[in-house]
TIMAR-609372 format. One record per atom (N, C-alpha, C, CB): residue number from 1; residue in three letters; atom name; x, y, z. Coordinates in Angstrom, 3 decimals. Glycine has a CB too. Layout:
{NUM; 'ALA'; 'CA'; {X; Y; Z}}
...
This chain:
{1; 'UNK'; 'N'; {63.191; 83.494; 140.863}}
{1; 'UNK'; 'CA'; {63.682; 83.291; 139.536}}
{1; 'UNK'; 'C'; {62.531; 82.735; 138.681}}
{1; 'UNK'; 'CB'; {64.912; 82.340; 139.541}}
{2; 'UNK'; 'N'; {62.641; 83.083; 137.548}}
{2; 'UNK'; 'CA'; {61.167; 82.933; 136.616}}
{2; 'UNK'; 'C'; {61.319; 82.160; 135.594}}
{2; 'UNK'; 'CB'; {60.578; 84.227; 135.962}}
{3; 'UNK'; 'N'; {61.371; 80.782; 136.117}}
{3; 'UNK'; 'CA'; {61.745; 79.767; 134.827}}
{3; 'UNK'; 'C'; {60.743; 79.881; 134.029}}
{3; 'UNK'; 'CB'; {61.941; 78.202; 135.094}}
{4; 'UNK'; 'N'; {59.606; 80.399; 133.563}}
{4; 'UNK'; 'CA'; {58.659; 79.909; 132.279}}
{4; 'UNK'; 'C'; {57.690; 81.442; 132.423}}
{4; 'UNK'; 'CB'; {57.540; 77.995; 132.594}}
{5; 'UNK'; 'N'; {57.368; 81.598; 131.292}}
{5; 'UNK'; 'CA'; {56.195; 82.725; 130.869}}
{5; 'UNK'; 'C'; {55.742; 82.364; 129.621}}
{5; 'UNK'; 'CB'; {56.683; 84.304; 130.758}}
{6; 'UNK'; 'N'; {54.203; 82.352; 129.658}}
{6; 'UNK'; 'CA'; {53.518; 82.067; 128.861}}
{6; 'UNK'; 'C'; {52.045; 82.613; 128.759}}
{6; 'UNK'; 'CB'; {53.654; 80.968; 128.926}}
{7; 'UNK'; 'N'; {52.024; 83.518; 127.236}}
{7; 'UNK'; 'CA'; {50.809; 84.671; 127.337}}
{7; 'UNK'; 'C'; {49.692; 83.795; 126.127}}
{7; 'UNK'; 'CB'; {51.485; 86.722; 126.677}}
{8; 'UNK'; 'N'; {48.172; 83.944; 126.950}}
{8; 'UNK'; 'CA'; {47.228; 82.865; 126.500}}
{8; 'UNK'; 'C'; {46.322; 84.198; 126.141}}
{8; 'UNK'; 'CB'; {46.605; 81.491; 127.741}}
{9; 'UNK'; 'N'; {45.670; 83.871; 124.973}}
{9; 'UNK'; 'CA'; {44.435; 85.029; 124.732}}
{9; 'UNK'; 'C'; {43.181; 83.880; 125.514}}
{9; 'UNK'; 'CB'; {44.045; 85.569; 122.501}}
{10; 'UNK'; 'N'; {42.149; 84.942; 125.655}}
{10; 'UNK'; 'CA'; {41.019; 84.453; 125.770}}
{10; 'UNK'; 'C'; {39.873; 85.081; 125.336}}
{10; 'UNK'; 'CB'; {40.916; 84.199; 126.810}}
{11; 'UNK'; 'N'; {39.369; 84.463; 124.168}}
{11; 'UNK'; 'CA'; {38.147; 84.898; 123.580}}
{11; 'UNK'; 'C'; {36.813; 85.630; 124.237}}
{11; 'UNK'; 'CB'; {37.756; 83.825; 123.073}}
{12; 'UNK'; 'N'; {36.279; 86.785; 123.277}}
{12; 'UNK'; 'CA'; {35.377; 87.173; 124.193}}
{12; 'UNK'; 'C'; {34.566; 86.165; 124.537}}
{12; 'UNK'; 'CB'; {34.687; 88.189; 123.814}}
{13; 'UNK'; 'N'; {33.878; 85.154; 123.720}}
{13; 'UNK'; 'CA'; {32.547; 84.467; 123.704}}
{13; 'UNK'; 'C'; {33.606; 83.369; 125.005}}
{13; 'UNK'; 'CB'; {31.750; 83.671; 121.715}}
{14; 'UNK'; 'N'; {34.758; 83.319; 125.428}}
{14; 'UNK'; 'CA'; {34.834; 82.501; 127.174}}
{14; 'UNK'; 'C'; {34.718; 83.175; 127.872}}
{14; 'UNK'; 'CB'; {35.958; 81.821; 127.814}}
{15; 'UNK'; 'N'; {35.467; 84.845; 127.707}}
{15; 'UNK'; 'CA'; {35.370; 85.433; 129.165}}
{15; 'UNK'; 'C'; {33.962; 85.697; 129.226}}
{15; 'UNK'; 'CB'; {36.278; 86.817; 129.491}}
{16; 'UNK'; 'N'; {33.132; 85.876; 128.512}}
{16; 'UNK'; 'CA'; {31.622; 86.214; 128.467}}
{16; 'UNK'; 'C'; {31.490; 84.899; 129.616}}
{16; 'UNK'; 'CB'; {30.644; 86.102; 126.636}}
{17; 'UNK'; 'N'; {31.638; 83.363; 129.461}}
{17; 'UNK'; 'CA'; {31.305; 82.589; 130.106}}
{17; 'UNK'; 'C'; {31.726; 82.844; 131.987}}
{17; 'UNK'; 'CB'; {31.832; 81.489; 129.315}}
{18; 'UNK'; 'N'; {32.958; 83.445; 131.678}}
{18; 'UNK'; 'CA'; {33.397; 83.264; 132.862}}
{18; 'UNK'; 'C'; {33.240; 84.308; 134.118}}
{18; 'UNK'; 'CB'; {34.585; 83.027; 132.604}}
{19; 'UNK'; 'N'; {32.081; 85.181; 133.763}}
{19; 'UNK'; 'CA'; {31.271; 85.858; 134.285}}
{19; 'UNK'; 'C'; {30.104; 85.556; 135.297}}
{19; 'UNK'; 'CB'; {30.951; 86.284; 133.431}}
{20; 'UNK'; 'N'; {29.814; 83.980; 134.942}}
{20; 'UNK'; 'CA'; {29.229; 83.562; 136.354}}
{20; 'UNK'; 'C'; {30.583; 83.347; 137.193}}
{20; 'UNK'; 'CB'; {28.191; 82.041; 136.299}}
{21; 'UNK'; 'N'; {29.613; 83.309; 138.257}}
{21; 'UNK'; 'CA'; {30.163; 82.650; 139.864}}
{21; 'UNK'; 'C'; {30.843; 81.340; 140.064}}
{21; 'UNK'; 'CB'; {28.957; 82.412; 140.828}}
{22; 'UNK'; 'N'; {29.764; 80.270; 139.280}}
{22; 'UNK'; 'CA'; {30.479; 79.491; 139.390}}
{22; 'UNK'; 'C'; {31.288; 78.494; 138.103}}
{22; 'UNK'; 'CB'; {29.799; 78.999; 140.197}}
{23; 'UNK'; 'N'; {31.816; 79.097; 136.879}}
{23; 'UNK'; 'CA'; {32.734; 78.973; 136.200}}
{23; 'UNK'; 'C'; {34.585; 79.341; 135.998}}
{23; 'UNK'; 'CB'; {32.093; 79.329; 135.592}}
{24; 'UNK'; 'N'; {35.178; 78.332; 135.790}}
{24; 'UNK'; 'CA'; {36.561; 79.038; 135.799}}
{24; 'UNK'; 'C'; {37.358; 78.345; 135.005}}
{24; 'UNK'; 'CB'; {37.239; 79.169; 137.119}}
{25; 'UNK'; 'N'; {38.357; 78.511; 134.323}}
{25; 'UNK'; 'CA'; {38.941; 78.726; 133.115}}
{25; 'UNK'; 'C'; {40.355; 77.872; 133.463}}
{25; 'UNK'; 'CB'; {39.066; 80.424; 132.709}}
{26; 'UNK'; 'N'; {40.565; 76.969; 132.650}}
{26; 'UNK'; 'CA'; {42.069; 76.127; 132.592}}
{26; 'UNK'; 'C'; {42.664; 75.967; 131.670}}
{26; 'UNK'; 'CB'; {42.154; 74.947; 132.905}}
{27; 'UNK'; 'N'; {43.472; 75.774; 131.584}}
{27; 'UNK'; 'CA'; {44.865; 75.121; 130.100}}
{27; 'UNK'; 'C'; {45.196; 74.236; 130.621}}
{27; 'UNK'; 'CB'; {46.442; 75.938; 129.568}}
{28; 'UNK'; 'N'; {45.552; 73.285; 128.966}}
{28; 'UNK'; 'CA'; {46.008; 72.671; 129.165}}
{28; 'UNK'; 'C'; {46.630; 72.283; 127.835}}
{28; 'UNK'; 'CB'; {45.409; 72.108; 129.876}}
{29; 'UNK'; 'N'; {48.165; 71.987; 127.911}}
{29; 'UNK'; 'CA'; {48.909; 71.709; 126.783}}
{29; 'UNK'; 'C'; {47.978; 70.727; 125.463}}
{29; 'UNK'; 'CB'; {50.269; 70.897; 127.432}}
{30; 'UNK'; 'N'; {48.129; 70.868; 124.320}}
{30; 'UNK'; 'CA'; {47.916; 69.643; 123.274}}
{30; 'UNK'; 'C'; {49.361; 69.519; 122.698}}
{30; 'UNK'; 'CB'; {46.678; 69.966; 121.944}}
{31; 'UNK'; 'N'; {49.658; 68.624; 122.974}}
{31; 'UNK'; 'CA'; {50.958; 67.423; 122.206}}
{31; 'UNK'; 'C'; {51.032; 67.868; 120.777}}
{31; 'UNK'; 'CB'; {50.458; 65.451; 122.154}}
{32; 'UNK'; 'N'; {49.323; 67.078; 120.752}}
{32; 'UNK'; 'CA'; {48.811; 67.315; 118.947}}
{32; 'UNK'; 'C'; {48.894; 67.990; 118.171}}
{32; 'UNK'; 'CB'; {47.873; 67.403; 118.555}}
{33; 'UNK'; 'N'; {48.324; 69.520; 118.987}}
{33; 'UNK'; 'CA'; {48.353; 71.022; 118.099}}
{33; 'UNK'; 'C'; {49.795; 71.454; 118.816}}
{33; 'UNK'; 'CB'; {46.738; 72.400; 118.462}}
{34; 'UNK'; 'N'; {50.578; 71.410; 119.858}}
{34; 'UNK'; 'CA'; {51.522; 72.213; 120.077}}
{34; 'UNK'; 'C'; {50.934; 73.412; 120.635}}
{34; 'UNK'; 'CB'; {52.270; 72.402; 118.965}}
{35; 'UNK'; 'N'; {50.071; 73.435; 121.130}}
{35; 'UNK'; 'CA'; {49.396; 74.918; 121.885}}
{35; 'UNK'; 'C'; {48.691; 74.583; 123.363}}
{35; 'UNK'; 'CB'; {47.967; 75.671; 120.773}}
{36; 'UNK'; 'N'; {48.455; 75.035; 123.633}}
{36; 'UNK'; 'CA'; {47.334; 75.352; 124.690}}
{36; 'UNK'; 'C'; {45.952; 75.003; 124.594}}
{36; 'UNK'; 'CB'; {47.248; 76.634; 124.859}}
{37; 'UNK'; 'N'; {45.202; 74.871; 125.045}}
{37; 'UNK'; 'CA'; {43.859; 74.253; 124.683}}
{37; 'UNK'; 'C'; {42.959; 74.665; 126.147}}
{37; 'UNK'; 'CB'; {44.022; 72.344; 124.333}}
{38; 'UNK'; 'N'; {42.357; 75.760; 125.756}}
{38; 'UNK'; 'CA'; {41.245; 75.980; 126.702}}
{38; 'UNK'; 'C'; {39.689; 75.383; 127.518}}
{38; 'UNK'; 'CB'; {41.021; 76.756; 126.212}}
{39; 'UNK'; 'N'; {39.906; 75.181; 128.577}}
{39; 'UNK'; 'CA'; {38.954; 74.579; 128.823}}
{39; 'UNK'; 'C'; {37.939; 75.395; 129.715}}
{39; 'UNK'; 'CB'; {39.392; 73.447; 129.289}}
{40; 'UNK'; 'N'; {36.423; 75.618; 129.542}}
{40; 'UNK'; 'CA'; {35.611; 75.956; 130.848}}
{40; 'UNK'; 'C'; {34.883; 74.915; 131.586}}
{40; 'UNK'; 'CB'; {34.605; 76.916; 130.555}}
{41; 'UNK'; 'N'; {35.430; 75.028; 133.320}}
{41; 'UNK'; 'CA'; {34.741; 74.078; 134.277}}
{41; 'UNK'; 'C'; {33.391; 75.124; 134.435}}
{41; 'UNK'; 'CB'; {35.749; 73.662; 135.902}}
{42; 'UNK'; 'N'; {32.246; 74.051; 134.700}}
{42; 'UNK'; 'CA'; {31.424; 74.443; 136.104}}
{42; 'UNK'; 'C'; {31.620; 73.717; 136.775}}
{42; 'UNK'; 'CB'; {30.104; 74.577; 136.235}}
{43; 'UNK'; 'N'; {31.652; 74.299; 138.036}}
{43; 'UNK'; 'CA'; {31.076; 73.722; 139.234}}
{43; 'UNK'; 'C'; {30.152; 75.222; 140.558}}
{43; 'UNK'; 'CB'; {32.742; 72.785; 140.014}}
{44; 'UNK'; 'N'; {29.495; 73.665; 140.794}}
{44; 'UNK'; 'CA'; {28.396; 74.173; 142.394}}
{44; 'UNK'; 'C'; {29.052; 74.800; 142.647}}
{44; 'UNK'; 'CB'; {27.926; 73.348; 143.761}}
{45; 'UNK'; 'N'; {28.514; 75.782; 143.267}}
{45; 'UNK'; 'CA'; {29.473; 76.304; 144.762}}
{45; 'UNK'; 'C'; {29.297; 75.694; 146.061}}
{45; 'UNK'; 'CB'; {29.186; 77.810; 145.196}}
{46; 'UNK'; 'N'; {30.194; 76.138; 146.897}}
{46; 'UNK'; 'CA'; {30.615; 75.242; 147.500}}
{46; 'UNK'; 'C'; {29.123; 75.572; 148.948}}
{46; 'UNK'; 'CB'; {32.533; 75.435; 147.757}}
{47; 'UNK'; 'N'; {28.761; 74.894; 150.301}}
{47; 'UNK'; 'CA'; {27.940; 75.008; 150.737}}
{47; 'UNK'; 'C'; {28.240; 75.223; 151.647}}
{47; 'UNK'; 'CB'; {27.306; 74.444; 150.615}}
{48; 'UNK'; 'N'; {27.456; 76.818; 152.222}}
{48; 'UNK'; 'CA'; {27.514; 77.581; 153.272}}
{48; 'UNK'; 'C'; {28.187; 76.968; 154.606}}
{48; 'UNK'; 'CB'; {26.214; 77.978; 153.468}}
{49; 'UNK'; 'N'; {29.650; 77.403; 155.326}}
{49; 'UNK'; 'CA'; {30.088; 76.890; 156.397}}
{49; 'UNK'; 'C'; {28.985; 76.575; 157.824}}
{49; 'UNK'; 'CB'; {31.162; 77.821; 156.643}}
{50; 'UNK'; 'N'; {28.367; 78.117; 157.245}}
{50; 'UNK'; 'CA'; {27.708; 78.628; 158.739}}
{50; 'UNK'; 'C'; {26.406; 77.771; 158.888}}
{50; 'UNK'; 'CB'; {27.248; 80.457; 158.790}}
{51; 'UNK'; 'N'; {25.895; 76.949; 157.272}}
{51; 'UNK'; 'CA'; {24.856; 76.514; 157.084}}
{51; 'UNK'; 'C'; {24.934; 74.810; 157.382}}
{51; 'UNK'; 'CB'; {24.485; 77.017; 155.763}}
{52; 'UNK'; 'N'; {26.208; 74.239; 157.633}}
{52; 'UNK'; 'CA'; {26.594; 73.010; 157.451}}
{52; 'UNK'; 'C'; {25.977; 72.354; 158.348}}
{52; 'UNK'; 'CB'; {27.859; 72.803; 157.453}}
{53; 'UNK'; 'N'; {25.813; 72.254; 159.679}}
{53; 'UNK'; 'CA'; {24.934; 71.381; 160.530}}
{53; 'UNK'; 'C'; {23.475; 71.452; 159.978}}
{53; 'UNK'; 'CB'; {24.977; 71.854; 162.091}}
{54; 'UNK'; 'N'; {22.647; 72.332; 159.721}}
{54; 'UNK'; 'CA'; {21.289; 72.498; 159.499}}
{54; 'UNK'; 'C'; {21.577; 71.645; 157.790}}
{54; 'UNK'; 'CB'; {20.637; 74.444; 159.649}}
{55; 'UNK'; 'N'; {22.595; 71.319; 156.963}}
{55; 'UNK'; 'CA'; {22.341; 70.607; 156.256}}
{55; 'UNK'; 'C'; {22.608; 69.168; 156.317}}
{55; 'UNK'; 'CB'; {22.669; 71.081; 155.498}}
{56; 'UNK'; 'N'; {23.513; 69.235; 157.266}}
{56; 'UNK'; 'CA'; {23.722; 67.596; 157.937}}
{56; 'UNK'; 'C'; {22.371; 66.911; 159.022}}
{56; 'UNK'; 'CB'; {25.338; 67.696; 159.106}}
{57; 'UNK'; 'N'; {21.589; 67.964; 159.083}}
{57; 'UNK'; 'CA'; {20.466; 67.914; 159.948}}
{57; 'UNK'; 'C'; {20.486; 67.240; 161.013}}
{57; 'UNK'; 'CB'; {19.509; 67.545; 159.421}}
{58; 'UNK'; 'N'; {21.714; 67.938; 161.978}}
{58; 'UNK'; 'CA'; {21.782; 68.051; 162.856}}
{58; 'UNK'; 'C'; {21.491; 69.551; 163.865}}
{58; 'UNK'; 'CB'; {22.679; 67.494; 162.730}}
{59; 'UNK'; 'N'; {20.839; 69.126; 165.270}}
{59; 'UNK'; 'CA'; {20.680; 70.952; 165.934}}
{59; 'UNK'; 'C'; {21.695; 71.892; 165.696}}
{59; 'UNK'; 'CB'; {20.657; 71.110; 167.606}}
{60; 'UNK'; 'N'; {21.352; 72.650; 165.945}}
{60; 'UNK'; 'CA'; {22.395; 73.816; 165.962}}
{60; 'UNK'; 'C'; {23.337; 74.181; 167.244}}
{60; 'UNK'; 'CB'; {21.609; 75.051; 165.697}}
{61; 'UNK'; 'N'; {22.988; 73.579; 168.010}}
{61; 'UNK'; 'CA'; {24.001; 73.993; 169.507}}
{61; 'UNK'; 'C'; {24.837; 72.610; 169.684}}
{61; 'UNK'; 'CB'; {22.874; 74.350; 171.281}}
{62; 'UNK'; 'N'; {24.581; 71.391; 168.777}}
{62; 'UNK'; 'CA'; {25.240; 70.275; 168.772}}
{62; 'UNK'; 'C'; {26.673; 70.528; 168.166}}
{62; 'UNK'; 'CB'; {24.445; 69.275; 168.068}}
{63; 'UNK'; 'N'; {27.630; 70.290; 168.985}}
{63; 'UNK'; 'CA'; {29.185; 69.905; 168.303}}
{63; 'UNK'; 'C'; {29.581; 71.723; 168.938}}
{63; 'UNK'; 'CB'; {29.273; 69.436; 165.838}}
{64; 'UNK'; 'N'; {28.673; 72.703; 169.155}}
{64; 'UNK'; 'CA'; {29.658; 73.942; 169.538}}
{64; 'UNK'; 'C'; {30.284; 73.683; 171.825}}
{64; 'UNK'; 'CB'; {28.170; 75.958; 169.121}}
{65; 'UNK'; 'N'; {31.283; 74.364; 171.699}}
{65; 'UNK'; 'CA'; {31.872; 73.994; 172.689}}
{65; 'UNK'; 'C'; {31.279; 74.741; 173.690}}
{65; 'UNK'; 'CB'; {33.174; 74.066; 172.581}}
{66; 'UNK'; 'N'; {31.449; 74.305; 175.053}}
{66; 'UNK'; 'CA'; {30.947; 75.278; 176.375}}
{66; 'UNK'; 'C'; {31.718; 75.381; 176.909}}
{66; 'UNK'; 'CB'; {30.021; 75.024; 177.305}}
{67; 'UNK'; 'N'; {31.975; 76.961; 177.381}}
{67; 'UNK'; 'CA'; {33.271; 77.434; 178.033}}
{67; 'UNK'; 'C'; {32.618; 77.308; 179.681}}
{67; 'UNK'; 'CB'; {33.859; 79.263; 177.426}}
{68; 'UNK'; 'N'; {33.779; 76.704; 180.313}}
{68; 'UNK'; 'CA'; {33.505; 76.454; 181.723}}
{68; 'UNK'; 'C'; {33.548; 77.526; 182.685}}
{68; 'UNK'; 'CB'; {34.349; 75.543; 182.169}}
{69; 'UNK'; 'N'; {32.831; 78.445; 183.273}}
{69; 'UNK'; 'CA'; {32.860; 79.622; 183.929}}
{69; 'UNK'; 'C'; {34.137; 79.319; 185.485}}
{69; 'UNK'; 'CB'; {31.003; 79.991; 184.342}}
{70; 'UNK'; 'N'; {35.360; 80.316; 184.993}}
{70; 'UNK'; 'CA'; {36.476; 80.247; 186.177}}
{70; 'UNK'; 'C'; {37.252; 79.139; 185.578}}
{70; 'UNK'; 'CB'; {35.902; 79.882; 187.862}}
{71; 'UNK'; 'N'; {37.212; 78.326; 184.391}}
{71; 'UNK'; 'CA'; {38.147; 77.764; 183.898}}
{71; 'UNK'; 'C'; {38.393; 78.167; 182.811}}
{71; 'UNK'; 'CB'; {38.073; 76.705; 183.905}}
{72; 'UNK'; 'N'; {40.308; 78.002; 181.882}}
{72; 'UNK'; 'CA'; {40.437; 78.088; 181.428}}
{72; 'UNK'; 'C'; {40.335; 77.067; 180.090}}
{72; 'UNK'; 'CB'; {40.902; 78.561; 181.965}}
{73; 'UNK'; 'N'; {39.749; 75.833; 180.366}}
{73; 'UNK'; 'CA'; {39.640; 74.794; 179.170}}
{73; 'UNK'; 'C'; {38.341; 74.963; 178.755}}
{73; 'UNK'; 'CB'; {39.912; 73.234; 179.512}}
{74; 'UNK'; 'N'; {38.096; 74.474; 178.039}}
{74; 'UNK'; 'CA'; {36.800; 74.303; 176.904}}
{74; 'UNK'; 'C'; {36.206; 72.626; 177.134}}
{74; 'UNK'; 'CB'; {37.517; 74.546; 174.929}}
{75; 'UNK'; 'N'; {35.252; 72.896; 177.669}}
{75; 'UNK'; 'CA'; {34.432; 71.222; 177.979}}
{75; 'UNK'; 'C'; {33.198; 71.085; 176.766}}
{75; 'UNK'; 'CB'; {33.426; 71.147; 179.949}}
{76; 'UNK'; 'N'; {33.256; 70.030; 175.932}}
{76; 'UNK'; 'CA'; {32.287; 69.865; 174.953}}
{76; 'UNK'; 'C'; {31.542; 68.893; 175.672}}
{76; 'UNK'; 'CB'; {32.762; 69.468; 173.531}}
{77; 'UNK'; 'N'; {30.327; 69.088; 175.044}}
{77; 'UNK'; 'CA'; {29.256; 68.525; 175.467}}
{77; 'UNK'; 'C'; {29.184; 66.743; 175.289}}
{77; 'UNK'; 'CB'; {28.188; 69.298; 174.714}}
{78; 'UNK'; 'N'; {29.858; 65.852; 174.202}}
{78; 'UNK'; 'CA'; {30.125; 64.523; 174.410}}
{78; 'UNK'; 'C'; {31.520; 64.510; 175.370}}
{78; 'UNK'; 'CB'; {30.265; 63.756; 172.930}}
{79; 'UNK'; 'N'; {31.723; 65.366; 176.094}}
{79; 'UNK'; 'CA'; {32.968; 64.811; 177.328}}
{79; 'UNK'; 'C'; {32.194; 65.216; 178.297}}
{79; 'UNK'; 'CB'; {34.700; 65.537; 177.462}}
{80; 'UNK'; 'N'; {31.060; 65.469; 178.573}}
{80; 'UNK'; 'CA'; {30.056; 65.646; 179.868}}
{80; 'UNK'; 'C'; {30.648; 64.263; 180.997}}
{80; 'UNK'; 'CB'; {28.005; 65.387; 179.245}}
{81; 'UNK'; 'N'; {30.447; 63.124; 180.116}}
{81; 'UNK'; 'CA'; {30.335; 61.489; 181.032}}
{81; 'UNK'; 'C'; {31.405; 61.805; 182.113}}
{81; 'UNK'; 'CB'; {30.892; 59.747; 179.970}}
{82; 'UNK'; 'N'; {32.547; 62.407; 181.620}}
{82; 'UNK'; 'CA'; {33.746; 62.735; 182.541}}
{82; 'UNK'; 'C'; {33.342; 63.035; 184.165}}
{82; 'UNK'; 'CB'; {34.496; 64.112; 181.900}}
């Protein structure tokens, strides 16, 4: 059920903005004017999953798991002491 619809223009000179990567586009009510009021964020993007240890500068084989050959559990390398 579709309690609310509400149609917003957007100027060329924002969508022009919103053509980078990392920009994106919000509303938000004004009280004042009784309308809508457009806003453009930047933000960063966000930083590579695959890249995240080499930026925490930590190794790369640190924190991945070792599968135990003829078992079915997964033994990580800080539960070795076991």
């Amino acid at each position: 059920m579709l309690l609310f619809s509400q149609i917003l223009e957007i100027p060329r000179e924002t969508a022009a903005l919103l053509e980078k990567p990392d920009a994106g586009l919000y509303f938000d009510w004004g009280p004042d004017s009784s309308r809508y009021l457009q806003h453009v964020d930047r933000r960063p993007m966000p930083p590579d999953p695959d890249r995240l240890l080499e930026l925490l500068g930590l190794p790369e084989d640190q924190g991945k798991p070792e599968v135990l050959p003829g078992l079915d559990g997964v033994k990580y390398k800080q539960d070795e002491s076991d």
